[in-house]
PDB file of N, CA, C, O and CB in Angstrom:
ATOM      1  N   UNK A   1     -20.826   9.621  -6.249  1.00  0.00           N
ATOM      2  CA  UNK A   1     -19.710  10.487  -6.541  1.00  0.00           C
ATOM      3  C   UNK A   1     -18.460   9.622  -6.693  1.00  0.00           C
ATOM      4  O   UNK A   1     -18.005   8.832  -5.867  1.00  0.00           O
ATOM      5  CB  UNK A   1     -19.529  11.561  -5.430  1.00  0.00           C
ATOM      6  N   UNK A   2     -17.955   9.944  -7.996  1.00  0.00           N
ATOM      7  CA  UNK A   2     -16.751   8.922  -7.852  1.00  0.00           C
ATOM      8  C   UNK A   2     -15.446   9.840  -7.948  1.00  0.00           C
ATOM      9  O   UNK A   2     -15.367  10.743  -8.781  1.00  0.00           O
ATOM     10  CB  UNK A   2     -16.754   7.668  -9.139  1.00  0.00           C
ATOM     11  N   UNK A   3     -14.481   9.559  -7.084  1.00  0.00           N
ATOM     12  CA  UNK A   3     -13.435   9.910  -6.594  1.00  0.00           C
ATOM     13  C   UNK A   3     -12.147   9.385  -7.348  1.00  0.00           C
ATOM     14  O   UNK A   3     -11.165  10.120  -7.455  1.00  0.00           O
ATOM     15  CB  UNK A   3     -13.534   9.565  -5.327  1.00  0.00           C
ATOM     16  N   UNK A   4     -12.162   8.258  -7.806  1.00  0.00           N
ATOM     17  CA  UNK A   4     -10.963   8.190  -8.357  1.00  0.00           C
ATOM     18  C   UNK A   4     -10.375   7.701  -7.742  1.00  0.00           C
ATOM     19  O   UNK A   4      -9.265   8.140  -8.041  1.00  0.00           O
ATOM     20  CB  UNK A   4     -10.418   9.034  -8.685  1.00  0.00           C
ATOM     21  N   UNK A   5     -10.199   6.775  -6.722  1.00  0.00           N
ATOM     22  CA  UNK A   5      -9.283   6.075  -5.988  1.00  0.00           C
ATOM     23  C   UNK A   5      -8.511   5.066  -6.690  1.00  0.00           C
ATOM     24  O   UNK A   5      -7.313   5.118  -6.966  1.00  0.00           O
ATOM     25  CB  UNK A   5      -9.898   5.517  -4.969  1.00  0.00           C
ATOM     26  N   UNK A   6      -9.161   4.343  -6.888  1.00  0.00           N
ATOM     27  CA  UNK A   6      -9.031   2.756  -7.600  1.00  0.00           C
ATOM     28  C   UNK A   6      -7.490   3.402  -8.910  1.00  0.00           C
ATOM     29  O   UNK A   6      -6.583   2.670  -9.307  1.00  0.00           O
ATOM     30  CB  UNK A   6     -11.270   2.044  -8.771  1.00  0.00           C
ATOM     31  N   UNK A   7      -7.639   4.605  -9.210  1.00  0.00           N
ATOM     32  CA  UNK A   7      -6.922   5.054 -10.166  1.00  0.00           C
ATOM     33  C   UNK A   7      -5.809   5.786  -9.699  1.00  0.00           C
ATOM     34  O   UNK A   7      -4.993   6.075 -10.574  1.00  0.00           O
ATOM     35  CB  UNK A   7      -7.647   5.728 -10.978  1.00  0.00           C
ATOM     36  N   UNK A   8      -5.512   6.237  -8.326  1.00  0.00           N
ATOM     37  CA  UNK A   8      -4.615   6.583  -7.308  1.00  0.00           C
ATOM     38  C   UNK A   8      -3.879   5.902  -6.697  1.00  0.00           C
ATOM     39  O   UNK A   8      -2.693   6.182  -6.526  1.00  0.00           O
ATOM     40  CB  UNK A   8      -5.031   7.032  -6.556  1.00  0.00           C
ATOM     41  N   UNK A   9      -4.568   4.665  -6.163  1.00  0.00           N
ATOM     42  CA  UNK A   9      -3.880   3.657  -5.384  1.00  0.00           C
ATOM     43  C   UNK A   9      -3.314   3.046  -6.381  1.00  0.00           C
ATOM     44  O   UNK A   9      -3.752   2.822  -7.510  1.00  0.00           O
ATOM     45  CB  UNK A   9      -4.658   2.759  -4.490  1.00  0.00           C
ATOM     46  N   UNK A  10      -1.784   2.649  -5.646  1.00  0.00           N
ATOM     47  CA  UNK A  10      -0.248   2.142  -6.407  1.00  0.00           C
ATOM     48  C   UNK A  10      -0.314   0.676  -6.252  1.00  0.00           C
ATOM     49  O   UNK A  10      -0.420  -0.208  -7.102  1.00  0.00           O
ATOM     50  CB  UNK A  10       1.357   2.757  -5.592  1.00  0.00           C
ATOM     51  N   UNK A  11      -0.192   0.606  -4.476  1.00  0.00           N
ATOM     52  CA  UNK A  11      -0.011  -0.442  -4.136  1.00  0.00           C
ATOM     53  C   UNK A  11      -0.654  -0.588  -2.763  1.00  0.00           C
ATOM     54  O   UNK A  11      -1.349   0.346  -2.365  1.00  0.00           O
ATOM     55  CB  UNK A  11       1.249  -0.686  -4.277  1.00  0.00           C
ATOM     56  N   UNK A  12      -0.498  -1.628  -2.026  1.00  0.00           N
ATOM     57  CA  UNK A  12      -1.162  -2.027  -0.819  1.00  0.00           C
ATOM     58  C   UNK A  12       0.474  -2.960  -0.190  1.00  0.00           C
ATOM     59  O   UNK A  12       1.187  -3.774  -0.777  1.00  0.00           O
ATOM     60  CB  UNK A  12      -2.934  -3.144  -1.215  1.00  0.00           C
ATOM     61  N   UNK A  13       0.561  -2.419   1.093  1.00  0.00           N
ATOM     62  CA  UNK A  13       1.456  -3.365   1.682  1.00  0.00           C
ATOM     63  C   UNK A  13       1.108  -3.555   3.034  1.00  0.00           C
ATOM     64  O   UNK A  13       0.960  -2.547   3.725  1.00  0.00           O
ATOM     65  CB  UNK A  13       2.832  -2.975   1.577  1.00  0.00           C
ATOM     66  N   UNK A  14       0.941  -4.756   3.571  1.00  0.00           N
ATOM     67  CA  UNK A  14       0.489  -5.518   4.780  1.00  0.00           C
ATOM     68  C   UNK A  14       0.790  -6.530   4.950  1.00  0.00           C
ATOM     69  O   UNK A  14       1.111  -7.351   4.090  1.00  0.00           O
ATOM     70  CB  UNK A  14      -0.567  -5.659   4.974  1.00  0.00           C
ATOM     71  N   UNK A  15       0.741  -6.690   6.227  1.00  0.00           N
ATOM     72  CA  UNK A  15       1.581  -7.990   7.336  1.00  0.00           C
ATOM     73  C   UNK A  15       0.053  -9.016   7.334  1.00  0.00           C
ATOM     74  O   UNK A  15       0.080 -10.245   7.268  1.00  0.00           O
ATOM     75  CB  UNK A  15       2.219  -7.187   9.627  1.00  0.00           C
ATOM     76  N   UNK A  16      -1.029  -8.302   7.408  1.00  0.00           N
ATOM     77  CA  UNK A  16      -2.191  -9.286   7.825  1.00  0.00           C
ATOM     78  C   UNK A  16      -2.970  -9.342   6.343  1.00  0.00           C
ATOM     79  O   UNK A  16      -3.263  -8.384   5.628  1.00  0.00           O
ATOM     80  CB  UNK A  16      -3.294  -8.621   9.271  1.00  0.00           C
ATOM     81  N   UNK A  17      -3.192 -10.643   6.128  1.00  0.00           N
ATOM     82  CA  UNK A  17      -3.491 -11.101   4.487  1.00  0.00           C
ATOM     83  C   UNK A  17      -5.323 -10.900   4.865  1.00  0.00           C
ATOM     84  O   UNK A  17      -6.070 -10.572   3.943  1.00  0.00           O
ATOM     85  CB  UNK A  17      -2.761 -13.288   3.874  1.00  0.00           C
ATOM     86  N   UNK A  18      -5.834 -11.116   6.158  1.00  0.00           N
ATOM     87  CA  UNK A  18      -7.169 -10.644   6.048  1.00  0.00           C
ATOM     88  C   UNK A  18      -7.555  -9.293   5.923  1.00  0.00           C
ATOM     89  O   UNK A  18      -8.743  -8.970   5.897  1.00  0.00           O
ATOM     90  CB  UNK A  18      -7.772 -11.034   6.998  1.00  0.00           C
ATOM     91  N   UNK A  19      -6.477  -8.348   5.831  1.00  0.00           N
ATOM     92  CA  UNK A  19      -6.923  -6.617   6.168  1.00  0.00           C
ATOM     93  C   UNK A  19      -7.461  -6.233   4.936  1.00  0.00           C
ATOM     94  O   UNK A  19      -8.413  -5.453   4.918  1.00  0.00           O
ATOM     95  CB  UNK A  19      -5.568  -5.415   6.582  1.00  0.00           C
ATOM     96  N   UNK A  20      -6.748  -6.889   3.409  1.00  0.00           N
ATOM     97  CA  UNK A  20      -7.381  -6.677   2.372  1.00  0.00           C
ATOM     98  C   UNK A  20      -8.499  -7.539   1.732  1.00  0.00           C
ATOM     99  O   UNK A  20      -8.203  -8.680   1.378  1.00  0.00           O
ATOM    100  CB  UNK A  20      -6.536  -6.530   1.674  1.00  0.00           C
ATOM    101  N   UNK A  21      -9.470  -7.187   1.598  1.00  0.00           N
ATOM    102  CA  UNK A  21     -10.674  -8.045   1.182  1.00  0.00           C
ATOM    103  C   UNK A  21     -10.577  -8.507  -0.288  1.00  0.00           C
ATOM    104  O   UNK A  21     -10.789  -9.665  -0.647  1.00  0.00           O
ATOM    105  CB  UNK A  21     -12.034  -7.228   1.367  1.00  0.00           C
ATOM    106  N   UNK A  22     -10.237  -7.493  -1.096  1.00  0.00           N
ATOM    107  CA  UNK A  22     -10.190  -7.736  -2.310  1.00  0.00           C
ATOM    108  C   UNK A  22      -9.328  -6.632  -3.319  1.00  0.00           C
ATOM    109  O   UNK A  22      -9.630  -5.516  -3.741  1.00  0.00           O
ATOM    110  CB  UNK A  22     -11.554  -7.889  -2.608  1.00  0.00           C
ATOM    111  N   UNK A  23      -8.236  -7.402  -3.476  1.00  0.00           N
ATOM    112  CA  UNK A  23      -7.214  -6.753  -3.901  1.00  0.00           C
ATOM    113  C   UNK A  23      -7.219  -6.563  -5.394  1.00  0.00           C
ATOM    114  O   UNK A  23      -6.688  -7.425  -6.096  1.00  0.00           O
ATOM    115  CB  UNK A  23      -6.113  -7.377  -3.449  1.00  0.00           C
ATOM    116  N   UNK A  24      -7.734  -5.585  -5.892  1.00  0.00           N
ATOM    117  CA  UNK A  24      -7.530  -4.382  -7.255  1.00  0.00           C
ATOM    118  C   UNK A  24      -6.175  -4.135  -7.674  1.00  0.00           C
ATOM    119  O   UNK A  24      -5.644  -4.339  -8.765  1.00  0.00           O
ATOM    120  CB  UNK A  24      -8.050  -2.806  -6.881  1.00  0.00           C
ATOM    121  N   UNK A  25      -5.730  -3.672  -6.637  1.00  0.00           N
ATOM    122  CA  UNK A  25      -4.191  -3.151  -6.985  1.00  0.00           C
ATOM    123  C   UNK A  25      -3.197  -4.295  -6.200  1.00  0.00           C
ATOM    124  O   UNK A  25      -3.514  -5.109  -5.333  1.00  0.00           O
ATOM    125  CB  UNK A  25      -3.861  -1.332  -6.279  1.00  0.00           C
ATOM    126  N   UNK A  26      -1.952  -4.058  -6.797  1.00  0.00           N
ATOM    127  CA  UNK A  26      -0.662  -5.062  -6.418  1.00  0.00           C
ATOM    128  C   UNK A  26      -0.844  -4.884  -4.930  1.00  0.00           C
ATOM    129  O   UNK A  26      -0.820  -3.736  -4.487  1.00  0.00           O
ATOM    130  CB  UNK A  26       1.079  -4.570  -7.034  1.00  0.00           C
ATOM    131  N   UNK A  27      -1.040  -5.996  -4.043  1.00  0.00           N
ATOM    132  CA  UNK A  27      -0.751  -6.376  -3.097  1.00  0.00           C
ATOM    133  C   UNK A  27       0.660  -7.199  -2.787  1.00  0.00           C
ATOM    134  O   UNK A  27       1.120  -8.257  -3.216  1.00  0.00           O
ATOM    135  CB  UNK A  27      -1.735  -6.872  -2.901  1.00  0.00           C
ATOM    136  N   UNK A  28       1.242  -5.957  -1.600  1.00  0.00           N
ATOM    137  CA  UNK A  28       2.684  -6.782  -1.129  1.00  0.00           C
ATOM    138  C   UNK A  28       2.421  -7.215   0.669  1.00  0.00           C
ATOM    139  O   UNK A  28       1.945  -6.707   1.684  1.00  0.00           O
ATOM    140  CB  UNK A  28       4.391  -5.433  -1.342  1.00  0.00           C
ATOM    141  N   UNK A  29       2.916  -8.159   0.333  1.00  0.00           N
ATOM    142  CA  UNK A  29       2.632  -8.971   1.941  1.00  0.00           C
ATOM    143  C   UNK A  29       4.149  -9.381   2.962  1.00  0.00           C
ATOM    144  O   UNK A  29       4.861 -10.358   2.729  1.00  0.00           O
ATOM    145  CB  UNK A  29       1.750 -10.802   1.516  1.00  0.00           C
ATOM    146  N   UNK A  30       4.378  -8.425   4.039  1.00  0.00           N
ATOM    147  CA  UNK A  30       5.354  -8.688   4.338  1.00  0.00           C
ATOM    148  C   UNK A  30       5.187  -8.966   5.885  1.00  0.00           C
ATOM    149  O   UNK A  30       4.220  -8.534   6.512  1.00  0.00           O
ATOM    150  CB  UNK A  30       6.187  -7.778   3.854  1.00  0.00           C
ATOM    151  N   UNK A  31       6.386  -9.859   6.567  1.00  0.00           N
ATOM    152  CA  UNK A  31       6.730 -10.694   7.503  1.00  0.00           C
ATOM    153  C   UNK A  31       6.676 -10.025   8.759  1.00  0.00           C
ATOM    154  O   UNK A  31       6.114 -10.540   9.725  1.00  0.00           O
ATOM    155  CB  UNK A  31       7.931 -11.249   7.248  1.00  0.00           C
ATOM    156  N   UNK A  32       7.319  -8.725   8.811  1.00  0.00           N
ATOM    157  CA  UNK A  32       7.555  -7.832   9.740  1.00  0.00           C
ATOM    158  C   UNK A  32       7.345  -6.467   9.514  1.00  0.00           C
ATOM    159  O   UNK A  32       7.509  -6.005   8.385  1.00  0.00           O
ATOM    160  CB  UNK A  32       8.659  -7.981  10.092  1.00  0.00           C
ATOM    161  N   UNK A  33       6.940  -5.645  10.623  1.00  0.00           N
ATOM    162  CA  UNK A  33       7.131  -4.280  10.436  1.00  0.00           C
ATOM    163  C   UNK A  33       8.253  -3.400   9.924  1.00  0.00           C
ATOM    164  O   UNK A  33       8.142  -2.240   9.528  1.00  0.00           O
ATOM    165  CB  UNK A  33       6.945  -3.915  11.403  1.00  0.00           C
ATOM    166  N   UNK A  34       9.348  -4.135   9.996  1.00  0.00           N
ATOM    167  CA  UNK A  34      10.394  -3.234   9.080  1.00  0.00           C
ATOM    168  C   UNK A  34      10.797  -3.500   7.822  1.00  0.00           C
ATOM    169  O   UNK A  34      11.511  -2.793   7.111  1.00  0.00           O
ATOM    170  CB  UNK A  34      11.573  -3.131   9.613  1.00  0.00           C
ATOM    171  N   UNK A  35      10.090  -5.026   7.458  1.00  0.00           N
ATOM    172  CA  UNK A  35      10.090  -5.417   6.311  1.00  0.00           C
ATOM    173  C   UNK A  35       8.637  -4.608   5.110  1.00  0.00           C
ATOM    174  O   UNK A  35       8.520  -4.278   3.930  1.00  0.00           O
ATOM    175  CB  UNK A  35      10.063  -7.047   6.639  1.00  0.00           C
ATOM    176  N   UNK A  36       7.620  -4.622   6.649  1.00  0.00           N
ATOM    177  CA  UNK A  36       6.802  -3.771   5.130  1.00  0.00           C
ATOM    178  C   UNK A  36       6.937  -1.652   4.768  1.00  0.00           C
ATOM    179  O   UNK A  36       6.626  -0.845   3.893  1.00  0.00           O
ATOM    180  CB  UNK A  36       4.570  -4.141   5.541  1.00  0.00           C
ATOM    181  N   UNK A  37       7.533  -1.681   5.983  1.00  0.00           N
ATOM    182  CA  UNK A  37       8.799  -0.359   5.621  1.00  0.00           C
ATOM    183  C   UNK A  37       9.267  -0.024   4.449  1.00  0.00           C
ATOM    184  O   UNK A  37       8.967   0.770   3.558  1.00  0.00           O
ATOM    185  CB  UNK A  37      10.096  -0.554   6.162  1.00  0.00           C
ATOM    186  N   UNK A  38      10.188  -0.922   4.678  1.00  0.00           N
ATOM    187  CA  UNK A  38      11.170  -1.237   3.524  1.00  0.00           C
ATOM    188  C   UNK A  38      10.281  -1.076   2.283  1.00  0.00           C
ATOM    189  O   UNK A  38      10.370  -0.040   1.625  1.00  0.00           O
ATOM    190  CB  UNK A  38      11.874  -2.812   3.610  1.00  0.00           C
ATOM    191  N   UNK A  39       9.353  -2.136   1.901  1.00  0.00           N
ATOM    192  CA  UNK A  39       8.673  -2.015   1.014  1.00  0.00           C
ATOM    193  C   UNK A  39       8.402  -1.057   0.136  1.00  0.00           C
ATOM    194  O   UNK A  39       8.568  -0.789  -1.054  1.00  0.00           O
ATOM    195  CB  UNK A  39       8.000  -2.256   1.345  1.00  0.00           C
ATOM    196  N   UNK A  40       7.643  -0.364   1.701  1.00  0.00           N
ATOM    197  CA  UNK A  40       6.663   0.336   1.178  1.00  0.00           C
ATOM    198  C   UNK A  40       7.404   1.694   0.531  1.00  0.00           C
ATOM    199  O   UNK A  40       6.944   2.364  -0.394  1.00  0.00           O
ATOM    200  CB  UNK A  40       5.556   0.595   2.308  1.00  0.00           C
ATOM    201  N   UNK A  41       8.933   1.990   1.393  1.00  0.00           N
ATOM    202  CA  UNK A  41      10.069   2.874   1.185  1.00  0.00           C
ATOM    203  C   UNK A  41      10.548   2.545  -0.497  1.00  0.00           C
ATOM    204  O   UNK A  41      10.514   3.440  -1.341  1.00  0.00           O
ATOM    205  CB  UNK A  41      11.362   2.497   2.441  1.00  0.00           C
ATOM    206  N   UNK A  42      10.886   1.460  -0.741  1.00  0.00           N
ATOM    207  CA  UNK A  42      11.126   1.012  -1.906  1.00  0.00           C
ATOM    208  C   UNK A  42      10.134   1.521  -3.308  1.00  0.00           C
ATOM    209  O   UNK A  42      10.510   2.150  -4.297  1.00  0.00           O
ATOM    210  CB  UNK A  42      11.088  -0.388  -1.621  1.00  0.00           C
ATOM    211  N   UNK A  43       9.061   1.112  -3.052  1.00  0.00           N
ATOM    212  CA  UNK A  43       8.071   1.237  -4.023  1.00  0.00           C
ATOM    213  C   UNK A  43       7.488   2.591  -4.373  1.00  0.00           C
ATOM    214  O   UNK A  43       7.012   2.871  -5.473  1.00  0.00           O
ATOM    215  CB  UNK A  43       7.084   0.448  -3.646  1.00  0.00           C
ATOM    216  N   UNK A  44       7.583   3.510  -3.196  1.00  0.00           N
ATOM    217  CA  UNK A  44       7.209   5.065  -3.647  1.00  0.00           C
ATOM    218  C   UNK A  44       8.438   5.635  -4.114  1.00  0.00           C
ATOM    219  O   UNK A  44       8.364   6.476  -5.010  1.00  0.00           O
ATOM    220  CB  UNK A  44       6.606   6.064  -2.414  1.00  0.00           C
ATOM    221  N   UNK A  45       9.597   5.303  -3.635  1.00  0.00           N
ATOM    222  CA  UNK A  45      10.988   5.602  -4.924  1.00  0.00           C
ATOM    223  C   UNK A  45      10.601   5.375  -6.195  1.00  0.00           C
ATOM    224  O   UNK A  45      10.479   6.111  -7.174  1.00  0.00           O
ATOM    225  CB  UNK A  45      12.380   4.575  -4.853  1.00  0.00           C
ATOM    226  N   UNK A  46      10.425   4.203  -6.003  1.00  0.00           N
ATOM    227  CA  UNK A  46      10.583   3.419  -7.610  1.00  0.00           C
ATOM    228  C   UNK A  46       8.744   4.216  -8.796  1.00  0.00           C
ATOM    229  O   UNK A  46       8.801   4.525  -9.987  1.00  0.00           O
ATOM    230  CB  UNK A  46      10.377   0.710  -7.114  1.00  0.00           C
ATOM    231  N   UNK A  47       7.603   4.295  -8.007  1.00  0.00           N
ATOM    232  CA  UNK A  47       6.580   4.909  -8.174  1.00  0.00           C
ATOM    233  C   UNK A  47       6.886   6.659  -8.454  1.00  0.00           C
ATOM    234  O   UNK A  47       6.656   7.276  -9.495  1.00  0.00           O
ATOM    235  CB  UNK A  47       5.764   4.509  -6.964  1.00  0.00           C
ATOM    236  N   UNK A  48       7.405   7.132  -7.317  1.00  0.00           N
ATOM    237  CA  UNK A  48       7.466   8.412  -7.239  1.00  0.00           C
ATOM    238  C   UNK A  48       5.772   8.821  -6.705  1.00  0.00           C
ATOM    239  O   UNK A  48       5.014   9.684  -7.148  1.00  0.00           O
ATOM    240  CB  UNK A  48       8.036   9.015  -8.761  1.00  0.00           C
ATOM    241  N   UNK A  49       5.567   7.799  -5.568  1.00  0.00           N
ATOM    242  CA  UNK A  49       4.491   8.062  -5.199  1.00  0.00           C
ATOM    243  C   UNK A  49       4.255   8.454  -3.442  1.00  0.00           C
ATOM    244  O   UNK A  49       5.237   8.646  -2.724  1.00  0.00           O
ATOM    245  CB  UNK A  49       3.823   6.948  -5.729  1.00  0.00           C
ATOM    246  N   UNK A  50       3.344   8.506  -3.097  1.00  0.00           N
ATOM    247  CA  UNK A  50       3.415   8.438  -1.241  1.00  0.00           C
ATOM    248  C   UNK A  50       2.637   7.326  -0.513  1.00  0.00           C
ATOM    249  O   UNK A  50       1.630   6.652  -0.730  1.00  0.00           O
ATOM    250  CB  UNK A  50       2.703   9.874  -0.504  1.00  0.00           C
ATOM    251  N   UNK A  51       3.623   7.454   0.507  1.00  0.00           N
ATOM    252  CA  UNK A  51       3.471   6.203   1.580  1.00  0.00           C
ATOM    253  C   UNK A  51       2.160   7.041   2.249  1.00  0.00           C
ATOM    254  O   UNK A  51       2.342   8.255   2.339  1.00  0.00           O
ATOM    255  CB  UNK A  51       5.106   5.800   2.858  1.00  0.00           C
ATOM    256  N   UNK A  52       0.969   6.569   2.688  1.00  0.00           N
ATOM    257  CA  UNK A  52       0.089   6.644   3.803  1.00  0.00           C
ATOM    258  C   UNK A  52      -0.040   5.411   4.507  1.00  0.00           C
ATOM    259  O   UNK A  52      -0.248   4.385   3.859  1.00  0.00           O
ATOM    260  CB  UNK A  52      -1.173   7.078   3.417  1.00  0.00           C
ATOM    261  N   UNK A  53       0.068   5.372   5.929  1.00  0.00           N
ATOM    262  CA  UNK A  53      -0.396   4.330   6.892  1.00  0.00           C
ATOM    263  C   UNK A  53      -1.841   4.638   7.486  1.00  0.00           C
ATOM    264  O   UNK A  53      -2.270   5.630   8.074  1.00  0.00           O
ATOM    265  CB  UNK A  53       0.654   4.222   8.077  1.00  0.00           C
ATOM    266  N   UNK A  54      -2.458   3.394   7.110  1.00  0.00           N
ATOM    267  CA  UNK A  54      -3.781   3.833   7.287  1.00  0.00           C
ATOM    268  C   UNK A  54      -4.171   3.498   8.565  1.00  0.00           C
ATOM    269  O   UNK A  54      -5.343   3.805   8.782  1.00  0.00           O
ATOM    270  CB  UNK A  54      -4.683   3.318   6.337  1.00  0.00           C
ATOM    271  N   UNK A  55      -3.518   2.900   9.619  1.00  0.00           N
ATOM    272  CA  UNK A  55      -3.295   2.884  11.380  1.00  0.00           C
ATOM    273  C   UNK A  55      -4.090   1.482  11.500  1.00  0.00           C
ATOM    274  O   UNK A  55      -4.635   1.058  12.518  1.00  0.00           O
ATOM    275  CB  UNK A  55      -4.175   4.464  12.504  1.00  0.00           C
ATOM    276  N   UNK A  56      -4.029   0.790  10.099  1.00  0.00           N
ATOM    277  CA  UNK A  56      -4.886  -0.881  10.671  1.00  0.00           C
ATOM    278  C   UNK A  56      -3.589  -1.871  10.102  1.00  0.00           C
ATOM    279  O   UNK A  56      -4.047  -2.952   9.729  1.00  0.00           O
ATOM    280  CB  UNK A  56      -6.958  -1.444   9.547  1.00  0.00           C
ATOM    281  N   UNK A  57      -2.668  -1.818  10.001  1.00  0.00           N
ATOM    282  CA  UNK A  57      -1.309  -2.218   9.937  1.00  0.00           C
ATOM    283  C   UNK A  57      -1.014  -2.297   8.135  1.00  0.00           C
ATOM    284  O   UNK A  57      -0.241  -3.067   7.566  1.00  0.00           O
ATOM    285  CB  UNK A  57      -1.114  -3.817  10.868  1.00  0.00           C
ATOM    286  N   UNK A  58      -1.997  -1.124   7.435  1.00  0.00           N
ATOM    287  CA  UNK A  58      -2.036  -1.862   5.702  1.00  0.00           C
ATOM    288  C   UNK A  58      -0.914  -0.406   5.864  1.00  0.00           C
ATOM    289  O   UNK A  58      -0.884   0.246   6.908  1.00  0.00           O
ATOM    290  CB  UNK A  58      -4.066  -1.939   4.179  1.00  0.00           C
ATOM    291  N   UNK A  59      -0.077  -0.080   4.696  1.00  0.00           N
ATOM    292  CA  UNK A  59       0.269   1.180   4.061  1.00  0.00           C
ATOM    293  C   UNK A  59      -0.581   0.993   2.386  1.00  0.00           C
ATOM    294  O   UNK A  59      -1.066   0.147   1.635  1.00  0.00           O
ATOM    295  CB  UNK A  59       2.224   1.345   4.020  1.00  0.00           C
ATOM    296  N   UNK A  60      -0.334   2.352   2.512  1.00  0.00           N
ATOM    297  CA  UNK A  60      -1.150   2.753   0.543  1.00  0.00           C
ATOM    298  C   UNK A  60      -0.225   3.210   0.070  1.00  0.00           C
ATOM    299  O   UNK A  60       0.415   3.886   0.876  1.00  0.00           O
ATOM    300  CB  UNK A  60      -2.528   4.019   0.113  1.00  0.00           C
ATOM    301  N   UNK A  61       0.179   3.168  -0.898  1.00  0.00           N
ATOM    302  CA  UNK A  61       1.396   4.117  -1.902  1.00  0.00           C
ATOM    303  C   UNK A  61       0.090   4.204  -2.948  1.00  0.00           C
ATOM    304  O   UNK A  61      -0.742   3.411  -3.388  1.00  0.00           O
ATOM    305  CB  UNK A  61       3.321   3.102  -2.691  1.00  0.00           C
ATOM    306  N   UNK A  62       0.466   5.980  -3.125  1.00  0.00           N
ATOM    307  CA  UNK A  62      -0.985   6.692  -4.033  1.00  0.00           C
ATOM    308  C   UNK A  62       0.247   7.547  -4.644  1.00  0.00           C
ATOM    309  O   UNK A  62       1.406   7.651  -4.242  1.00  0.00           O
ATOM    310  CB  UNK A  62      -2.675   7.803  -2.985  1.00  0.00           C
ATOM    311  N   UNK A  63      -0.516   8.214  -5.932  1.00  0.00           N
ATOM    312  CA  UNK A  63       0.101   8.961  -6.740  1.00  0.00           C
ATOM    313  C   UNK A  63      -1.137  10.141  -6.373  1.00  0.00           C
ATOM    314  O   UNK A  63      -2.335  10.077  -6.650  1.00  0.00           O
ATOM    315  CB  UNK A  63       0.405   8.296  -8.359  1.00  0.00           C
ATOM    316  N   UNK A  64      -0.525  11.024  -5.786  1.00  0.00           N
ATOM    317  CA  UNK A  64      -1.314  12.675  -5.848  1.00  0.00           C
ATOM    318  C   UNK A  64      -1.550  13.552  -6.758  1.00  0.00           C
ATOM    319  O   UNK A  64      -2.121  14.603  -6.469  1.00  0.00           O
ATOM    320  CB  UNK A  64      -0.790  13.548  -5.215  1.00  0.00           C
TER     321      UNK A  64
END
């Protein structure tokens, strides 16, 4: 069953460069927790998309 993800997901933003195995979509890699905030705040403006934290320190910006 294919879902369509790969075609949803915006971006990827994370502090730990091992959390993503293999990055499809733009990967942003940031220093601190308020730096990948920021980011991730930045990029669903600029997208017009949404922030999800997926609770393993990555965020997703997806278009719904």
């Amino acid at each position: 069953m294919d879902f369509g993800i790969k075609d949803n997901v915006i971006a990827v933003i994370t502090r730990d460069e091992k959390a993503v195995s293999v990055a499809t979509v733009p990967t942003f890699y940031a220093k601190t927790e308020q730096q990948q905030e920021a980011i991730a705040f930045y990029l669903s403006k600029v997208t017009t998309g949404m922030v999800h934290d997926l609770g393993n320190g990555c965020y997703v910006v997806v278009k719904h």
